[in-house]
N, C-alpha and C positions, 0 to 999 in steps of 0.2 A: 257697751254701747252697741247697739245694732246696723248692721251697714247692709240689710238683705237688698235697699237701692240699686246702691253700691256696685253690689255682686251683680245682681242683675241687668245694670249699666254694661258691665264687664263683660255678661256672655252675649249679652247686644252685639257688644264695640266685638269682641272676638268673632262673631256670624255677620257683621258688617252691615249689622241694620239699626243704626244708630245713625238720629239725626246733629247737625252743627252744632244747635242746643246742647245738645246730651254730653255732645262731646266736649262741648266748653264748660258744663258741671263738672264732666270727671277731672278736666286739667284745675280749674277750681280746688276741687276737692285734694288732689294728690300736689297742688301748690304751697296748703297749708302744713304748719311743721308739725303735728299731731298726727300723722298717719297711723292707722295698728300695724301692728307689726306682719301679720299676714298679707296684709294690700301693698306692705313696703317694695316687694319686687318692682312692682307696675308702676313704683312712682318716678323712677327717670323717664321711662317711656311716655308721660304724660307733659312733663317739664323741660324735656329737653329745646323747646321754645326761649324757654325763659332765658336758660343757662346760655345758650349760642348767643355769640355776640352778631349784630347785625352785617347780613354780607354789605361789600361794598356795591353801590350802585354807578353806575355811569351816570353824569350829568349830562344834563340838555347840551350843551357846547363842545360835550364830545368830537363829534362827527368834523364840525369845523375844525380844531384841534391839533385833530389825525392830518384833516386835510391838508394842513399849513405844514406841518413835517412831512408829509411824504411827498409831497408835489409842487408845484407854482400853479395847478391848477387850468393847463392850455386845455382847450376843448379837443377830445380826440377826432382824426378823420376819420369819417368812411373811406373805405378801398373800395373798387369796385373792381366785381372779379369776372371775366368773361365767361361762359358755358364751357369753352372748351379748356380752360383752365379747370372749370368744376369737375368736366368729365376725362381728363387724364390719366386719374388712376384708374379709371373703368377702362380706359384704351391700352393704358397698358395689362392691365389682366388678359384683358380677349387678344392683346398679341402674343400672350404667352401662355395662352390657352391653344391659338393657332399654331404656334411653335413646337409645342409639343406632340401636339395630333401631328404634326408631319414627321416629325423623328419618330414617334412610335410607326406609322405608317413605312416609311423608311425600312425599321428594324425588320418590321412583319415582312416586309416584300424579301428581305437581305434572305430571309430562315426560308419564305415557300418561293422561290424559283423557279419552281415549273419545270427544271429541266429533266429531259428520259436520263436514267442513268442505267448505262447496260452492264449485265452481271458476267456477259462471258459464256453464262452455263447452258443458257438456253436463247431462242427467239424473243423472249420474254421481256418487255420492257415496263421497268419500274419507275415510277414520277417520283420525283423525290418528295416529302413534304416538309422534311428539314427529322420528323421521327427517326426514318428508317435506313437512314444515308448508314449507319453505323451496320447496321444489315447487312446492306450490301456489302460492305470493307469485309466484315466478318466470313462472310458466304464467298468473295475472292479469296480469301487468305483459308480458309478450306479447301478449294478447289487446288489449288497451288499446292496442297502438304498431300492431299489423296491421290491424286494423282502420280502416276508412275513415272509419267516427263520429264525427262530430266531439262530444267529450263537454265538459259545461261540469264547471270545474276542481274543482267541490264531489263530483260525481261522480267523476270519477279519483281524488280521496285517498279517497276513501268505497270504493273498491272496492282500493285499495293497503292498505286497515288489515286 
């Protein structure tokens, strides 16, 4: 028997240009118990309609149903919320956005001081800017060791602070 239909049904349904028509021949076709045996693959794939048992559906009385178990069904309130209740978590953010900008302000003022720090060696006077303070230590505790002076030891920590 000849099925060139058939096949051509098939490379239809496979490029997806097959109409509901088409598509209810082929489940027809691969319904009845004479399949050949080369279309045999394709016949679950066309039947599995049949073979599935029907899902279960919800009925109309559903809904009520539910309702009768899970509640007594009282009308819920409105609450009613003030602004400043709405904008709370915005006030707390911006307080702790302010909060922080003043401790880092804080930190930054704590490191630049501004104060002269004198080295000793010279007229010279160096602003601190919180970099170079290490400098300066360094450059007293040279002067201290180069030097021929003999310094008594209350003097060398007094000029090491």
């Amino acid at each position: 028997m000849d099925y060139k239909y058939i096949d051509q049904l098939l490379d239809r349904y496979w490029n997806c240009e097959t109409t509901l028509e088409e598509e209810e021949i082929l489940r027809a076709f691969f319904s009845q118990d004479n399949v050949p045996v080369e279309l045999l693959r394709y016949r679950q794939l066309f039947i599995y309609e049949d073979s599935e048992p029907q899902a279960d559906r919800l009925g109309d009385d559903f809904d009520e149903r539910l309702l009768q178990q899970v509640g007594d069904g009282q009308p819920v309130k409105m609450r009613r919320m003030k602004i400043t209740s709405r904008l709370m978590p915005l006030f707390r953010a911006a307080a702790m956005v302010a909060i922080l900008l003043t401790l880092g302000n804080a930190v930054q003022m704590s490191f630049n001081t501004g104060e002269p720090v004198y080295t000793g060696m010279s007229d010279e006077v160096i602003t601190s800017d919180g970099s170079d303070v290490a400098l300066v230590d360094t450059a007293k505790i040279d002067t201290v060791k180069q030097s021929s002076i003999i310094l008594p030891v209350d003097d060398v920590q007094q000029l090491l602070k």
